[in-house]
C-alpha positions as CSV (number, residue, x, y, z in Angstrom):
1,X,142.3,85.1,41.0
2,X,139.7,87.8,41.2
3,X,136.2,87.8,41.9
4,X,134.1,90.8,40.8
5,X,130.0,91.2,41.9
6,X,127.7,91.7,38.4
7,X,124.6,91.6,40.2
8,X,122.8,90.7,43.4
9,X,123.6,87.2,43.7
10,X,125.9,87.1,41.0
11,X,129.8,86.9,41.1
12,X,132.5,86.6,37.8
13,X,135.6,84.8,38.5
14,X,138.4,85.6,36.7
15,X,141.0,82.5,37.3
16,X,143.8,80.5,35.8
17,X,142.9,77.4,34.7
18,X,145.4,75.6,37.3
19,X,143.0,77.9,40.0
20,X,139.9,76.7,38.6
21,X,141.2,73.3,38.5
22,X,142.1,73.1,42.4
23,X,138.6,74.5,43.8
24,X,137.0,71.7,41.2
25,X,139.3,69.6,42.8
26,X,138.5,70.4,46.5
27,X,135.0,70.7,45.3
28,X,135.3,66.4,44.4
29,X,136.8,65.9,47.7
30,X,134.4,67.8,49.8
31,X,131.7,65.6,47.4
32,X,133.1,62.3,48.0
33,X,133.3,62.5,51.8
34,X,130.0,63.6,51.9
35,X,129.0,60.7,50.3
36,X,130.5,58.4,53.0
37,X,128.9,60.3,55.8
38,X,125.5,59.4,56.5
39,X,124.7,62.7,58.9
40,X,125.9,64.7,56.0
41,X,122.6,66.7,54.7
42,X,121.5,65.6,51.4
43,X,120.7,69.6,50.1
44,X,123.9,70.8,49.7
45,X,125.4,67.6,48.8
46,X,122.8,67.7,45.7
47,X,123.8,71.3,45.1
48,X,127.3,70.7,45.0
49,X,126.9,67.5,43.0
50,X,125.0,70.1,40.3
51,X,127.8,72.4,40.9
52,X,130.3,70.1,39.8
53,X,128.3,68.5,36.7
54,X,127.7,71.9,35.7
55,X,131.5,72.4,35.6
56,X,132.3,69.4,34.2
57,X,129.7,70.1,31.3
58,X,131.0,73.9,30.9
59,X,134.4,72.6,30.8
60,X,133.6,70.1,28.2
61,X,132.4,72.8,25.9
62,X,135.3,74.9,26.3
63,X,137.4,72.4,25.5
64,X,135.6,71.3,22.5
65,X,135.8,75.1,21.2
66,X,131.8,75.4,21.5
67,X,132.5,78.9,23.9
């Protein structure tokens, strides 16, 4: 894996997709106990719920050919 700044605020991964595939699945894990806690804060639970559709969706596309 390598991580590379393009801008302020802006990273580029470069990963495998078994790589990619293990922080999305930490990601779900992370998401789904945060769910069951009711002291977890509801920001970054919607931000990583975002995250994660955002992936799912740019996933989708690359597997459909559309990038």
């Amino acid at each position: 894996m390598r991580i590379t700044g393009a801008r302020p605020n802006v990273v580029v991964v470069t990963a495998t997709r078994a790589e990619l595939a293990t922080l999305a699945a930490g990601a779900r894990m992370a998401l789904d106990l945060m769910h069951r806690d009711p002291t977890a804060p509801a920001g970054p639970r919607a931000a990583l719920a975002r995250t994660l559709c955002d992936y799912e969706a740019a996933i989708g596309r690359l597997t459909k050919g559309e990038v």
